[in-house]
N, C-alpha and C positions, 0 to 999 in steps of 0.2 A: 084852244090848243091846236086843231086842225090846221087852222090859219098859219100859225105860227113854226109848227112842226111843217108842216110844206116847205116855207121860207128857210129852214133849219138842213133841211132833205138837200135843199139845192146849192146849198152854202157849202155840204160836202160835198156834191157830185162834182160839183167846178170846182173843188180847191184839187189840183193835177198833183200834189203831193197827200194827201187820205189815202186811207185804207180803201175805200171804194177803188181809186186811181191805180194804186202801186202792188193792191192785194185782188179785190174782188174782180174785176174785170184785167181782160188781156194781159193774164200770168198763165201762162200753159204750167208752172211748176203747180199754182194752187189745182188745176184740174189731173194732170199727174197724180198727184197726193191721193186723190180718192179712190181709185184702184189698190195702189201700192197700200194703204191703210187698210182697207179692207182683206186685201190677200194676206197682213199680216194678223188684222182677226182671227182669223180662220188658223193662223198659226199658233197663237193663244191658246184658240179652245182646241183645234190637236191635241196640244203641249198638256195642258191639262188633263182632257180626255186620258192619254194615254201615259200618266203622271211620271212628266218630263218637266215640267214647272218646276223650275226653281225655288229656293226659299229666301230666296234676294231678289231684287230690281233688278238687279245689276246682271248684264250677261243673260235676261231672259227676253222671249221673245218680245214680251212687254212692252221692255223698253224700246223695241224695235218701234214699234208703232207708236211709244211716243214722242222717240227724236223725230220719225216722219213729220208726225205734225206740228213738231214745234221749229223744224223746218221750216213753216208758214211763221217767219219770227213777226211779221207785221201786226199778226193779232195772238198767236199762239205761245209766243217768248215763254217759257216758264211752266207751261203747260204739264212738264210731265213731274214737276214738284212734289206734288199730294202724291205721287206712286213709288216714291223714293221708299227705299224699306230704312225705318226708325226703330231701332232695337229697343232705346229704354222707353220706348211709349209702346210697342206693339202693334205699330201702326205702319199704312194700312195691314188690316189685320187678314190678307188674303198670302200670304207665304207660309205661313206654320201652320196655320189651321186648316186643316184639307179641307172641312164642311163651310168652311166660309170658300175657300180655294175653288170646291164643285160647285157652289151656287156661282161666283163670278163667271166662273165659264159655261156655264148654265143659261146665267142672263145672258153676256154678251150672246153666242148660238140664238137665242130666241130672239134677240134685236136684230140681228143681221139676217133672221130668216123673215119676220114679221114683214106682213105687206101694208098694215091700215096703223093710223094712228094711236087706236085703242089698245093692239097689242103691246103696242112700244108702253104707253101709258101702264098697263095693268105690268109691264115687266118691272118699272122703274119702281115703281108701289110696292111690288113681289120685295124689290130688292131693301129699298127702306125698313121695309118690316122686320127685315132679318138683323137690322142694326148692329151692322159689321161696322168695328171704331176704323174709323179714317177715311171712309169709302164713303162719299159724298158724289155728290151733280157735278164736281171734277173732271167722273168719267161723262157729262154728256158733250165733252170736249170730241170724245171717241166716237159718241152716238153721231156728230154732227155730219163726219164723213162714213155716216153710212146709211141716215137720211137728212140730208141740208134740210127737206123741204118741210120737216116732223121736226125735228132735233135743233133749238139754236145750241152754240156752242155758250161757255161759263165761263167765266175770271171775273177775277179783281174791277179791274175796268171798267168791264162789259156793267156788273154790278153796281159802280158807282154811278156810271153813265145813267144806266135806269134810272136808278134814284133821283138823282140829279135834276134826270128831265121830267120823270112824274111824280117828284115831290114825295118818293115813297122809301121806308127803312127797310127793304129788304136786305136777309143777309146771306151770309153766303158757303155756308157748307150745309143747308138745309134742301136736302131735295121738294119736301112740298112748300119752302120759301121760292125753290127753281121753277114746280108748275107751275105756280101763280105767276112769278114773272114770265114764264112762257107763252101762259094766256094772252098775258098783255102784250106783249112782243107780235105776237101774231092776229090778234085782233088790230095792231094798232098797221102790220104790214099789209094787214088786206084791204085795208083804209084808203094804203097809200102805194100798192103794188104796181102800179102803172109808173110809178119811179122808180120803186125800188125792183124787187125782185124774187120770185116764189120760192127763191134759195135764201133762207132766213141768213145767212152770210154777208149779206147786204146792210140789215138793220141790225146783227149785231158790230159791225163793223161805225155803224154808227154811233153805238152805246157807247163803242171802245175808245172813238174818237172825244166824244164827251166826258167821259170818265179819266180820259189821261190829259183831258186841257186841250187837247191839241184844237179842237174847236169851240170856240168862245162863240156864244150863244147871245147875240146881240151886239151891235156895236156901242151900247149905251151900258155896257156892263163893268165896273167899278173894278180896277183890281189895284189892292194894292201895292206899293214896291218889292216886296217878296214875289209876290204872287207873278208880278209880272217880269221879274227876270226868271224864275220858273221856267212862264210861258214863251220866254225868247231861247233860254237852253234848248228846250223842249221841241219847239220849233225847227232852229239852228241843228240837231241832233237830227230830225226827219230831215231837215235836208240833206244833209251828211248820209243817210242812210237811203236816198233817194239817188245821189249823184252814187254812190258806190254799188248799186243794182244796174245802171245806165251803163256804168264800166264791166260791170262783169256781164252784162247782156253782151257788147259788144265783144267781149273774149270768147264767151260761148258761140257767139256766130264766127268768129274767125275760127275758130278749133272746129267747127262742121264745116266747113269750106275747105280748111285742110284735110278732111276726110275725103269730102266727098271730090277733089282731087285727084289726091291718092288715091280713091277706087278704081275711080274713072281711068286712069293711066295705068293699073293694075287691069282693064279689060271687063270690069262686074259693071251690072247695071246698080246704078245706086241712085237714096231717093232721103231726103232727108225730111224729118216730121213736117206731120200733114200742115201742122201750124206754122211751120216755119219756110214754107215752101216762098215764100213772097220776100224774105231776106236776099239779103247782097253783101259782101265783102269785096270792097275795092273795085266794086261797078260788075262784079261778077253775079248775078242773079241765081239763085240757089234754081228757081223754075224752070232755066234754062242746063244746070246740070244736071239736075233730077229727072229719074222717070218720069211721063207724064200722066200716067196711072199707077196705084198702087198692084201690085203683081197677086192675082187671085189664088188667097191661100185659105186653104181647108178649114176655118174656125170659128167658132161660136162668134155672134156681132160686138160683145163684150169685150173679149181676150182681143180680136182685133182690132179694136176702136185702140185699145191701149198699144196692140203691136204697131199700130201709125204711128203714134208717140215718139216711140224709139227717135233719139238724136237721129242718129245717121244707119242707115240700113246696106250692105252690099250685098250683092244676088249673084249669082250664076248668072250671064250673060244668056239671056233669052229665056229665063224659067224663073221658076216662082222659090226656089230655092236658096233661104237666106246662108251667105255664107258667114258673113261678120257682122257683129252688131256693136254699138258705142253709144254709151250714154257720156256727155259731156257736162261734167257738175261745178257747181260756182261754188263759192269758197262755205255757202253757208247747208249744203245740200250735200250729202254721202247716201245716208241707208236709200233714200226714194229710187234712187241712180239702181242702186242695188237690186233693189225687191223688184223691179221692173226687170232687168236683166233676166234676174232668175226665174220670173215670169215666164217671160220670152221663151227660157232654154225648156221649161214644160212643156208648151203650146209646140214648138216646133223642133228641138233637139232630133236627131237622127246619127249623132258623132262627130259631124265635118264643121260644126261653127263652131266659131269662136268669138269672146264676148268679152267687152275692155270696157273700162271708165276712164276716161280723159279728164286729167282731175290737178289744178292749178298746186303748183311746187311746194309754196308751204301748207297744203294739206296731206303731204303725201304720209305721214307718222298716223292722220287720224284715218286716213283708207286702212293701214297697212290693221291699224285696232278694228275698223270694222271688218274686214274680208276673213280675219282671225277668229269672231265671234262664235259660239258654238250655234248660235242660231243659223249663220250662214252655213257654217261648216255641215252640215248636217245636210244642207241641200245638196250638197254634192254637185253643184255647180261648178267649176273651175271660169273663176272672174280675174284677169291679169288687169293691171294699171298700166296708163303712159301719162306724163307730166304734158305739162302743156308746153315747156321751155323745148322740152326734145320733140314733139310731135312738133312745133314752129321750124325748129331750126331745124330740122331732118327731111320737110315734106319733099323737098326738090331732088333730096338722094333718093328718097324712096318713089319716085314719082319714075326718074329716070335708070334705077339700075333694079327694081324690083319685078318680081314674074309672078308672084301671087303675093294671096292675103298675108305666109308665111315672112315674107319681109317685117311685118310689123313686129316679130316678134325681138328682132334687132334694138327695139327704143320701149318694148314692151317690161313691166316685170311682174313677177309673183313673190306670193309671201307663203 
């Protein structure tokens, strides 16, 4: 199997359309996400603690964290399914029952405090036990972003892929079916870690690829004519969802280019994410209009690593003083944009910033539902939106007849 599973490893890492390719490596969204998930943890067990929890999915913070990650649609699509509240089954059964409701938020708190992997283990066990209907290894979907390195993530998929590859019937709303597969997942990653990677994200990413076809495991492997228009859909589909990431990367650079513009011509010093500093729109190098250090600001190495993130950042000219901030969201991306944002306005608020998402025209109805949310609402944040169509076509008036960040509110709106 060693043999063979190498040759398998490398068959994904070269195919430039994989989950490795287009999810696991050089996506600053997938590494975004693990902040923004985790800070909405923390919102969960709040919500709970101080029983603010809803007795629906819908509209709780819950659901916050798992459009987050089902934002990662390359392997997460569908992800927040099993948390859907089902009235005539009862399920899951964490909205009406407050002692199922404390123990959820119980567990989660103890996994996002837990530092070794035994904790995590004896939590998962804790919670089994309690045999709450509906509430399965679903959630170690949530545990993954908040240890990659302990937690793989669970689906459909991921489970077939297993099976598939090591010939085994596990299934799949059985948590101690999920240790076992874990074991094996992570003995088989330490086998091969020097390809893959200490972020179990890596090899489940490979499961996933196996489990939906998209990697066909030999080229001596038999398919039939169904099977194999399938595998040509299936394919044809990842491209298509390959080439429409490639296009909204480049919208998202040109929409921080017009920012960082517009600051610049407005007189702030501006500095666009740390990841993104090596971008260009139209021969314009984002390095050459950015800061060339980040401006030294007061915060834990955490909060800041994240406050780098930030799309586009503008400053007070000569100080560390953030005046505007912008996150720039692709068509398949809202709450992450969000939860960062309101990040941001914790760590550094003082009254003078202002904070926008730059967020492509036909999604402006599904901004306009999330900024509405009682969960945001609550933050007391004030987050306004600009289209992309108006922030394009506007940059050069507001370039040339604006006197501060105040212009923006011209092409800016609220809900």
């Amino acid at each position: 199997m060693n043999s063979n599973l190498s040759q398998i490893i490398l068959q994904y890492k070269e195919d430039k359309q994989s989950v490795f390719n287009t999810w696991f490596i050089n996506n600053e969204e997938r590494l975004k996400a693990f902040r923004s998930i985790r800070r909405g943890v923390m919102q969960v067990i709040d919500d709970i603690k101080n029983k603010k929890f809803p007795n629906d999915f819908k509209g709780s913070s819950l659901e916050f964290v798992l459009t987050c990650i089902t934002e990662q649609k390359q392997v997460f699509e569908g992800a927040s399914h099993p948390f859907y509240w089902k009235p005539k089954l009862r399920i899951p059964d964490i909205y009406e029952n407050e002692n199922n409701k404390q123990a959820f938020g119980q567990f989660l708190e103890n996994c996002l405090n837990a530092k070794t992997e035994e904790q995590i283990i004896k939590e998962i066990i804790r919670l089994d036990s309690l045999k709450i209907k509906g509430l399965g290894p679903s959630v170690a979907s949530i545990l993954y972003f908040l240890h990659p390195t302990i937690i793989p993530p669970f689906n459909t998929a991921i489970i077939n892929g297993f099976n598939f590859l090591f010939k085994d019937k596990k299934k799949l709303g059985s948590w101690s079916e999920y240790l076992k597969l874990r074991e094996v997942m992570i003995d088989t990653n330490n086998q091969h870690r020097s390809v893959l990677s200490s972020d179990l994200g890596a090899i489940a990413g490979l499961l996933f690829e196996i489990g939906t076809q998209k990697l066909v495991l030999g080229s001596d492997v038999y398919l039939s004519e169904p099977e194999r228009k399938k595998l040509e859909k299936l394919i044809e589909k990842r491209q298509q969802d390959v080439q429409q990431e490639k296009e909204e990367e480049n919208l998202h650079t040109e929409m921080q280019y017009h920012l960082l513009k517009i600051g610049s011509a407005l007189g702030y010093d501006v500095i666009a994410a740390s990841n993104d500093r090596s971008r260009s729109h139209c021969g314009n190098n984002f390095s050459f209009m950015s800061l060339q250090q980040f401006p030294e600001i007061n915060l834990d190495k955490e909060t800041l690593n994240t406050v780098k993130l930030i799309d586009v950042l503008w400053f007070q000219k000569n100080t560390n003083n953030v005046i505007a901030a912008f996150e720039v969201e692709k068509s398949t991306s809202i709450y992450s944009g969000i939860l960062r944002l309101t990040d941001l306005s914790y760590s550094i608020a003082d009254g003078d910033e202002v904070f926008y998402l730059i967020v492509p025209d036909k999604r402006e109805k599904d901004v306009c539902l999330q900024l509405c949310r009682p969960a945001i609402k609550q933050n007391n944040v004030v987050i306004k939106y600009i289209l992309f169509s108006e922030l394009r076509s506007n940059c050069d008036a507001l370039c040339k007849f604006g006197e501060s960040h105040h212009i923006m509110e011209k092409i800016a709106k609220a809900v």
